[in-house]
C-alpha positions as CSV (number, residue, x, y, z in Angstrom):
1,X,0.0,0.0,0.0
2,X,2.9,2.2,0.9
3,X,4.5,1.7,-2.9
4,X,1.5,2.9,-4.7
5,X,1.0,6.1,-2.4
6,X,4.1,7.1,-3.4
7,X,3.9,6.0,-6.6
8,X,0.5,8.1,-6.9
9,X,2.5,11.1,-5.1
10,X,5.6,10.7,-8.3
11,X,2.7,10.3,-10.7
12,X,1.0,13.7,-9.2
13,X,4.6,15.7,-9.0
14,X,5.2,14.8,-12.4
15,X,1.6,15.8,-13.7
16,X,2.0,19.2,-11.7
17,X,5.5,19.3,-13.3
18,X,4.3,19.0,-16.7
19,X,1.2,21.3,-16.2
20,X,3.9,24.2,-14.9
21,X,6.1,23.4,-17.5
22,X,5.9,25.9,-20.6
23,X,6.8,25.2,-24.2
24,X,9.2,27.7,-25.4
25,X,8.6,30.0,-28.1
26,X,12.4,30.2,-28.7
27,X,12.3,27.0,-30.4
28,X,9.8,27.6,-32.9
29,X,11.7,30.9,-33.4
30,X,14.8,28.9,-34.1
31,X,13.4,26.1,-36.1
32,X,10.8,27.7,-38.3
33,X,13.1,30.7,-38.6
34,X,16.2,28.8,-39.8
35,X,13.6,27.1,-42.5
36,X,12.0,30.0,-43.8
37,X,15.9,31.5,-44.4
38,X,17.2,28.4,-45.9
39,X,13.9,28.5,-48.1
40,X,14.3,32.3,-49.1
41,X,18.2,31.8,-49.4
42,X,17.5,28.6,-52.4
43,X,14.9,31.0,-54.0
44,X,17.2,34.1,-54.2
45,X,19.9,31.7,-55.8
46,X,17.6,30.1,-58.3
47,X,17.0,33.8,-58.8
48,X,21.0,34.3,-59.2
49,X,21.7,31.5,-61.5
50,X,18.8,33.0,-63.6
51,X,20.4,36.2,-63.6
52,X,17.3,37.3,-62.7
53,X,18.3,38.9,-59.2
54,X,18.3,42.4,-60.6
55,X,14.8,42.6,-62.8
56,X,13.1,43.7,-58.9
57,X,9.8,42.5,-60.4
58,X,6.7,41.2,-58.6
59,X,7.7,37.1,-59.2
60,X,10.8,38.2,-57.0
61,X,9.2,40.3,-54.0
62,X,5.6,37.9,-53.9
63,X,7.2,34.9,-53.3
64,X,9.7,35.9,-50.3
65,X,6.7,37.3,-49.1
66,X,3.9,34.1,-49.4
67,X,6.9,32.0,-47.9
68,X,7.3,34.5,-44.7
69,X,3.3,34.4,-44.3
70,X,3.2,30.8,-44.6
71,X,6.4,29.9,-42.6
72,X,5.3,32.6,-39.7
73,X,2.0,31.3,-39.5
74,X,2.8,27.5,-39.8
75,X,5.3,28.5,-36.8
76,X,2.1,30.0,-35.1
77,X,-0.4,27.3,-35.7
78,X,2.3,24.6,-34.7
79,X,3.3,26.1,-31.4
80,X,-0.4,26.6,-30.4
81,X,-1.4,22.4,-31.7
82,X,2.2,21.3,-28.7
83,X,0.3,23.9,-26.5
84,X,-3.0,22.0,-26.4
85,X,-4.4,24.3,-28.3
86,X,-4.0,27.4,-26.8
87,X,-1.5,30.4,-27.5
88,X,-1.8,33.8,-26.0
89,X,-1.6,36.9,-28.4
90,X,2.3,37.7,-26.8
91,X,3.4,33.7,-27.6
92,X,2.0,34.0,-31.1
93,X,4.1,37.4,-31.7
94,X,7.1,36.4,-29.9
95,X,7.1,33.0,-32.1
96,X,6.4,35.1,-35.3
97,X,8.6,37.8,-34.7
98,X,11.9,35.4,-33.4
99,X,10.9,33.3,-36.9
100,X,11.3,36.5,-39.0
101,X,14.5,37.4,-36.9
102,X,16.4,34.1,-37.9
103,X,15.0,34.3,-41.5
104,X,16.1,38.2,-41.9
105,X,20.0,37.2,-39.9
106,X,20.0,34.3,-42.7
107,X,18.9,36.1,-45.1
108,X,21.4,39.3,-44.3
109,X,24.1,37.4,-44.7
110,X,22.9,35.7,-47.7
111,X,22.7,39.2,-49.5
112,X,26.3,40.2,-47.5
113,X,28.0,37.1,-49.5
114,X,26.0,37.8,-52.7
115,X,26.8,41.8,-53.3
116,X,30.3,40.6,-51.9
117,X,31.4,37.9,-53.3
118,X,29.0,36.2,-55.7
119,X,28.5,39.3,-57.3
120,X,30.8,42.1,-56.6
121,X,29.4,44.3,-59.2
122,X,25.4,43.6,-58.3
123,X,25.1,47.3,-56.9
124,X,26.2,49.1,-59.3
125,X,24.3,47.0,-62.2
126,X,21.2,47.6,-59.8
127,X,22.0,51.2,-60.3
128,X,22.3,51.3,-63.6
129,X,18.9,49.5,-64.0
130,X,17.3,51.6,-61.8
131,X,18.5,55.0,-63.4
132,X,17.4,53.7,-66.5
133,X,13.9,52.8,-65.1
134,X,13.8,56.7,-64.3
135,X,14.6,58.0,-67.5
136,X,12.3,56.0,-69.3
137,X,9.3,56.7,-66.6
138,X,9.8,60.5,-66.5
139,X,11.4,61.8,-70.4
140,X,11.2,65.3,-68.5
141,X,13.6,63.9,-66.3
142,X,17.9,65.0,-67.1
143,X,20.4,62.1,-67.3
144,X,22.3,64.4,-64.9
145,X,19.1,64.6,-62.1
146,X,18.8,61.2,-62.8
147,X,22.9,60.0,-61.7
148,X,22.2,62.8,-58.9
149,X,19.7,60.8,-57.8
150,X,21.4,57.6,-58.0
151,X,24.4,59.4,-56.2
152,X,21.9,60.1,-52.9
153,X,20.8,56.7,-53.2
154,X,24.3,55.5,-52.8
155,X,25.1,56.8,-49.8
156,X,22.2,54.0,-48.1
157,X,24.1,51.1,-49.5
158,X,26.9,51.0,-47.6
159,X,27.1,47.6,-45.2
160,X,25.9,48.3,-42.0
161,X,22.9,50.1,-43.1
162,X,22.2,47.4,-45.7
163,X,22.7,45.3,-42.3
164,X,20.4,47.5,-40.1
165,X,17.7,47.2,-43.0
166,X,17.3,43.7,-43.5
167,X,16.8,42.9,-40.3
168,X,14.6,46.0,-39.5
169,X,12.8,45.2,-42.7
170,X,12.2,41.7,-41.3
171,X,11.1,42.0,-37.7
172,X,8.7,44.8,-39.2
173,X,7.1,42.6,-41.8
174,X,7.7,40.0,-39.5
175,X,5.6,41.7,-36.8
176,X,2.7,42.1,-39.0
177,X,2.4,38.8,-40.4
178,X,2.8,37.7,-36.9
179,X,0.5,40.2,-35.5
180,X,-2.6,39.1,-38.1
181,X,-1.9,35.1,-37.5
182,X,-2.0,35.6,-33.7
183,X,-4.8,37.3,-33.6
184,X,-6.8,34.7,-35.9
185,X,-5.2,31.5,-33.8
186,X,-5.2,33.3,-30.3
187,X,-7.0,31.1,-27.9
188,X,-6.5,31.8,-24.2
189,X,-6.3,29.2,-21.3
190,X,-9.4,28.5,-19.1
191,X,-8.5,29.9,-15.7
């Protein structure tokens, strides 16, 4: 009788144990983040080995964009199914937000080695493209306003604010995805 009081006291600590016991967002953040990088890294070097990674069209900024929603919110959706179903609004943002940080440090570095090494000259053709998109959008428009232009946009090239913008770019676009799929999967605990 003694042996199964305790084992029914083990059985209890370990079910109070497990009920305290959280499931951390982090890895969901780390998992579903290094995914959605490694995912948006092979697209951009499809795009590369096209030599289509200056055209800047929609093919190129839609699908980086469908694979963040449906990473981030895959993320979401899986963290809430561990959690028995629930997540709180702050878990879903945290998850989403952590999964676009990973995929914007993967893809940073990605576009460091690419303008670096893969391509050394990918800035200035990007220049060039783009200058050339202004003359033939505006014909009022002087070659010389148009290299002034280019000249300005120059100076927001350089590394660390190319750095400071991926990731920025991603925690923001990260946070709204996240923001919209929390909201639509949130389901809070019964108290």
């Amino acid at each position: 009788m003694e042996k199964s009081t305790s084992e029914e006291a083990d059985n209890r600590a370990g079910l109070q144990t497990a009920v305290n016991s959280e499931i951390q967002t982090s890895s969901y953040a780390l998992n579903f983040g290094t995914i959605l990088g490694i995912a948006s890294v092979f697209f951009s070097l499809m795009l590369f080995f096209l030599d289509a990674h200056y055209k800047g069209d929609a093919l190129s900024s839609t699908v980086p964009l469908i694979l963040s929603v449906g990473f981030i919110n895959f993320g979401i959706y899986q963290f809430k199914n561990d959690n028995n179903g629930f997540i709180s609004l702050s878990q879903g943002l945290k998850v989403g937000v952590g999964i676009a940080l990973i995929s914007g440090i993967i893809g940073t570095l990605y576009g460091i080695i690419l303008t670096e090494f893969l391509d050394p000259q990918f800035m200035d053709k990007t220049f060039e493209i783009a200058k050339q998109k202004m003359l033939d959008g505006n014909q009022e428009l002087s070659i010389e306003d148009a290299n002034q232009a280019i000249e300005m946009s120059k100076k927001f090239t350089t590394l660390p604010i190319r750095i400071a913008g991926g990731l920025l770019g991603s925690i923001f676009i990260g946070f709204l995805i996240s923001l919209i799929g929390s909201l639509i999967l949130k389901k809070s605990k019964p108290e």
